[in-house]
C-alpha positions as CSV (number, residue, x, y, z in Angstrom):
1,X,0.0,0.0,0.0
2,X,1.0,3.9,-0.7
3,X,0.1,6.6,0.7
4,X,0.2,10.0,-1.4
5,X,-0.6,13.2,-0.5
6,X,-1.0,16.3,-2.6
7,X,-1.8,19.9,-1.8
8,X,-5.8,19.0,-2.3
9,X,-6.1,15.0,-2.5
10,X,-4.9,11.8,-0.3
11,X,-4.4,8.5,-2.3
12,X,-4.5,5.0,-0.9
13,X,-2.9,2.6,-3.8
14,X,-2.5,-1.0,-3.5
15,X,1.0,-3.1,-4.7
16,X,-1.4,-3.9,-7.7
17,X,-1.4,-0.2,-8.6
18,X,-5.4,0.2,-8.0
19,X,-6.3,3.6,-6.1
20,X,-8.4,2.3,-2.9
21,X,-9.0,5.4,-1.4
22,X,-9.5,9.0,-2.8
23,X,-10.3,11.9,-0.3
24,X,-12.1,13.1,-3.1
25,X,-14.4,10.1,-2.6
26,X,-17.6,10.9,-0.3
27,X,-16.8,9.4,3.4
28,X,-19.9,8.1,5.1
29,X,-20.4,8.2,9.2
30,X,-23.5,7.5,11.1
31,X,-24.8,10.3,12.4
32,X,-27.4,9.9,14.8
33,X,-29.1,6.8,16.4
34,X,-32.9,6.1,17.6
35,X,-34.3,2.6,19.0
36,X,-37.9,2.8,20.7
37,X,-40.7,1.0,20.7
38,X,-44.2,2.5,19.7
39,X,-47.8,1.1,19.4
40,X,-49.3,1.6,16.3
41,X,-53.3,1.1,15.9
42,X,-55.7,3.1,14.2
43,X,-53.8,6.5,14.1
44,X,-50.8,8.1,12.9
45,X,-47.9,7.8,15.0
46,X,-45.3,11.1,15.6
47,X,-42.2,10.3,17.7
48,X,-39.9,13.3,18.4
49,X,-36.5,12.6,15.7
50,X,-34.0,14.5,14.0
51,X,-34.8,17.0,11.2
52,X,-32.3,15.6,7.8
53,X,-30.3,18.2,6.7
54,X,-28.2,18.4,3.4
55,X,-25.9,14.9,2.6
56,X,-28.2,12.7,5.2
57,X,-30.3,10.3,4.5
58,X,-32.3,7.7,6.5
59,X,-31.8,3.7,7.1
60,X,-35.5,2.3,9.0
61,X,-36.1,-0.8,10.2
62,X,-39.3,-2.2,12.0
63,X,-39.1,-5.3,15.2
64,X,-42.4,-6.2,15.4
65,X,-43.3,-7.3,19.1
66,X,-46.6,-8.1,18.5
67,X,-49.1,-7.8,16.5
68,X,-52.9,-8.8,14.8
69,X,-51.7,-8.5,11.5
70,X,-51.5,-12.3,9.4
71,X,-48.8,-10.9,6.9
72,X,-46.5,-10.6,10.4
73,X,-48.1,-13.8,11.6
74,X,-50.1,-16.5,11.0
75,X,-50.0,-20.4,10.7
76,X,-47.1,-20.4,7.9
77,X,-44.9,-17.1,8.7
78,X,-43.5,-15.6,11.8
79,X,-41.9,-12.7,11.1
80,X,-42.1,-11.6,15.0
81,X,-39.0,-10.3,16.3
82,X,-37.4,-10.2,13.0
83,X,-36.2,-6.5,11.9
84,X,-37.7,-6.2,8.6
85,X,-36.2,-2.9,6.4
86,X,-39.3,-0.4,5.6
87,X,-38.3,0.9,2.8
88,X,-41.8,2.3,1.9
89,X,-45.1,0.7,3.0
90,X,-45.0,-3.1,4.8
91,X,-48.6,-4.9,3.9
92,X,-49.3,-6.1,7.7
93,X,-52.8,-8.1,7.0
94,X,-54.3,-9.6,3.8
95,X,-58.4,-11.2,3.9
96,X,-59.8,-12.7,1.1
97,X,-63.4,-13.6,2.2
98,X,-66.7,-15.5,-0.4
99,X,-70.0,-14.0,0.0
100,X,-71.6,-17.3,-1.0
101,X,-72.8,-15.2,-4.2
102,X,-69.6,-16.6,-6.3
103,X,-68.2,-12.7,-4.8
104,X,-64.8,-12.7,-3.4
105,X,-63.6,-9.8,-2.2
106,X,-59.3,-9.0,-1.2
107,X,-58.6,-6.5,1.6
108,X,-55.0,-5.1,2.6
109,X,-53.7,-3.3,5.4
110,X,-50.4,-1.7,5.6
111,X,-47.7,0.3,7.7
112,X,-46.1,3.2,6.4
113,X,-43.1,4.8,8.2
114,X,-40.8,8.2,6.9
115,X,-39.4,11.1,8.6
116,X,-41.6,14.6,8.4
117,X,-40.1,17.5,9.5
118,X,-37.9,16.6,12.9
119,X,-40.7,13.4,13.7
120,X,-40.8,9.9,12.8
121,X,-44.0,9.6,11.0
122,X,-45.6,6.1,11.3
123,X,-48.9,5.8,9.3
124,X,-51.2,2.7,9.4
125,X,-53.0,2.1,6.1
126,X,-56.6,1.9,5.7
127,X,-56.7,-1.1,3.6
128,X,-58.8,-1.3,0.5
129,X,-60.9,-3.8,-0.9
130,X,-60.1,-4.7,-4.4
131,X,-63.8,-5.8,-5.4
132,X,-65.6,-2.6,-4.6
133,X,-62.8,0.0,-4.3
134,X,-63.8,1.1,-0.9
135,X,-61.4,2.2,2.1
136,X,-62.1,0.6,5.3
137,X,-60.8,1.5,9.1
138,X,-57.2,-0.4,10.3
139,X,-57.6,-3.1,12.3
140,X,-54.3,-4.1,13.0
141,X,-52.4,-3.7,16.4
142,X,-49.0,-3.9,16.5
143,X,-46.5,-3.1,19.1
144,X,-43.2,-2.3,17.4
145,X,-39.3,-1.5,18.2
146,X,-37.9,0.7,15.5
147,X,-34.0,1.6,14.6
148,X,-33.6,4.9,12.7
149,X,-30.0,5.4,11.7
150,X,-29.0,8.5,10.0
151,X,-26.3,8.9,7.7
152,X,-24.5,11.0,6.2
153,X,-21.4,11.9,3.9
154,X,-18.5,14.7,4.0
């Protein structure tokens, strides 16, 4: 390895000749850390967090504790305890139900999470049913850890 230093650059170079490093390169550190743990029902969630300024950018993942929701848990998945990345909205319960009629009607319900101003934003989806179009009210409880991380680069 060499090290070179000029009046505006540093250079890391292997034996092989290959530049490793350049200062001119953006450096990423972690910035700031949050872990809590929230409940989440049939309302928006705001937790006090810090604002993103220029160069940072936010990593979010969701523990859930417990929870209603059959995407999370039910007789062939247990994602309980498992950090799952929410990078955008996480589908937490899924019905299909028969009206007898030959009708069958699919019904989601979903988690949202992003950072709004200097809050954590946590937004449970009204679900919609996909025979007739219509929104109906969250049912699904969950109590959930969360680790924000933000980043940032020089």
């Amino acid at each position: 390895m060499t090290l070179s230093i000029s009046g505006s650059n540093i250079n890391i170079t292997n034996t092989n000749g290959t530049v490793k490093f350049n200062s001119s390169d953006k450096l990423l550190y972690l910035k700031h850390v949050q872990i809590d743990t929230i409940n989440v029902y049939n309302a928006v969630v705001f937790t006090p967090f810090y604002a993103l300024e220029s160069g940072d950018f936010l990593i979010l993942n969701l523990r859930f504790n417990s929870t209603n929701g059959n995407i999370i848990v039910s007789s062939t998945v247990n994602l309980l305890n498992m950090y799952l990345p929410a990078n955008g909205t996480l589908v937490t319960n899924f019905d299909v139900t028969n009206d007898g009629q030959g009708t069958i009607y699919v019904e989601t319900q979903q988690l949202g999470a992003s950072i709004c101003g200097s809050n954590l934003m946590f937004v449970p989806g009204y679900g919609a049913d996909f025979y007739y179009r219509q929104a109906f009210a969250n049912t699904v409880n969950s109590n959930i850890t969360y680790d924000a991380r933000i980043y940032s680069y020089l």
